[in-house]
VODRENKOL-618954 format. One record per residue (C-alpha): x negated, y negated, z; residue number from 0. Coordinates in Angstrom, 2 decimals. Layout:
       c1       c2       c3  pos
        X        Y        Z  NUM
...
END
This chain:
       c1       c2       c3  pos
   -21.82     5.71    15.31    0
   -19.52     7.78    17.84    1
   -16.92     5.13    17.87    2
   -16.56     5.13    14.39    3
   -15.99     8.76    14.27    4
   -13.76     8.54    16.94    5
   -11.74     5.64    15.21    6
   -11.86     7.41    11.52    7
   -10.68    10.27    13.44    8
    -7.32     8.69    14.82    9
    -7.21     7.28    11.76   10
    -6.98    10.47     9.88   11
    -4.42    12.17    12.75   12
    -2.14     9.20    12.41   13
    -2.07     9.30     8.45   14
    -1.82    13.07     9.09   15
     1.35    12.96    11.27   16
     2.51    10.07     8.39   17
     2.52    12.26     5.91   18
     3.86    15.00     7.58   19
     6.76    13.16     8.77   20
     7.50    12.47     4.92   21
     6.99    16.61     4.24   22
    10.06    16.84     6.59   23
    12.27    14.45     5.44   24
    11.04    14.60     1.65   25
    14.77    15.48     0.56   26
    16.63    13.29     2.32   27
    13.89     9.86     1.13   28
    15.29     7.44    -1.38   29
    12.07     7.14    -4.07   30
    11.69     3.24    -3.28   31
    11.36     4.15     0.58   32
     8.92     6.76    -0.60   33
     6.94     4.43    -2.55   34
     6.68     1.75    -0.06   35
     5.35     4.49     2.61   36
     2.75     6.10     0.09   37
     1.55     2.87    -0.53   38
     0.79     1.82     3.22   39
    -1.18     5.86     3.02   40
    -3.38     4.40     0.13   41
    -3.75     0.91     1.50   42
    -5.12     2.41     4.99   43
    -6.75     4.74     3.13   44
    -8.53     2.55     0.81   45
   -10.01     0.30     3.76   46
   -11.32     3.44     5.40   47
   -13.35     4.77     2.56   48
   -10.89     8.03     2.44   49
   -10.95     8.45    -1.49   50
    -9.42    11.65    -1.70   51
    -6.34    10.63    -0.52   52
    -6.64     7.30    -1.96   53
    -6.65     9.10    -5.36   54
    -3.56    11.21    -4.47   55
    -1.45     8.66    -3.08   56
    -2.28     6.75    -6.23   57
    -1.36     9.78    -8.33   58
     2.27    10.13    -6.61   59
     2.75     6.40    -6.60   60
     2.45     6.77   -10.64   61
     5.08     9.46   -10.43   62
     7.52     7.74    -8.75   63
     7.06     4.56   -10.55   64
     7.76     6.88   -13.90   65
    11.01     8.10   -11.83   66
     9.94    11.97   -11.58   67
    12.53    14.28    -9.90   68
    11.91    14.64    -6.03   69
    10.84    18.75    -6.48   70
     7.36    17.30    -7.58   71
     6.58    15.19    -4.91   72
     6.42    17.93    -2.29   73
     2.69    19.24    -3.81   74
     1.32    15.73    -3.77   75
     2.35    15.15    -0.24   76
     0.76    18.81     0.76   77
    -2.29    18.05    -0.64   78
    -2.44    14.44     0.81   79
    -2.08    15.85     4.20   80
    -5.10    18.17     2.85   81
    -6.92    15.24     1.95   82
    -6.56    13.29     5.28   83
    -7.61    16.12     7.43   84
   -10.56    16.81     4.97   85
   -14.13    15.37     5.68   86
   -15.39    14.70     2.67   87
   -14.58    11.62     0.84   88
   -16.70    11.64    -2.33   89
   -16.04    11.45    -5.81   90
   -16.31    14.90    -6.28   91
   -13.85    15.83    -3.83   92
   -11.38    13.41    -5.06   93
   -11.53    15.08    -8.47   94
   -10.56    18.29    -6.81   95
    -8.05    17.33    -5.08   96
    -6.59    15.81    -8.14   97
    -7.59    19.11    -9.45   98
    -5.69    21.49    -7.51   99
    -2.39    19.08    -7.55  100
    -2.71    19.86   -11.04  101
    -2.66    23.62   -10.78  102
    -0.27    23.14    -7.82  103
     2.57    21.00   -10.63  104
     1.82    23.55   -13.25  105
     2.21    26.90   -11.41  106
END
């Protein structure tokens, strides 16, 4: 049981710094680049049961597929780095996640 915590917990730090080496360079990423780096966040986070950020990375994967201007992927990428440092992985908390991206797009 304490090496899985200790491997879901590099786990997390490395999709952590991931993400928040995309935060810095969000301006300066072509969207296909983007894409292909969101989609190795929800593939890893798929296979470790992480299903807020599964949720979210599938959220800005559909907004860069409908070829949404770069301002709006900034709040999906802050609360993905939310989600990865974040302990719980239900349902519920994906749906607030998704939830607060929401407010986050519309405010």
């Amino acid at each position: 049981m304490q090496q899985e915590q200790t491997a879901i917990n590099m786990v997390r730090a490395g999709l952590c710094h991931q993400i928040d080496l995309l935060l810095r360079a969000t301006g300066q990423l072509q969207p296909a680049h983007l894409f292909n780096e969101i989609e190795e966040i929800r593939v890893i986070s798929a296979r470790y049961g992480l299903e807020p950020l599964r949720r979210l990375a599938r959220g800005l994967e559909k907004q860069l597929a409908e070829g949404h201007q770069k301002h709006v992927f900034e709040p999906w990428l802050h609360m993905m780095r939310e989600a990865a440092s974040c302990h719980r992985i239900d349902e519920q908390a994906a749906e607030t996640f998704i939830a607060a991206t929401a407010l986050r797009l519309n405010s």
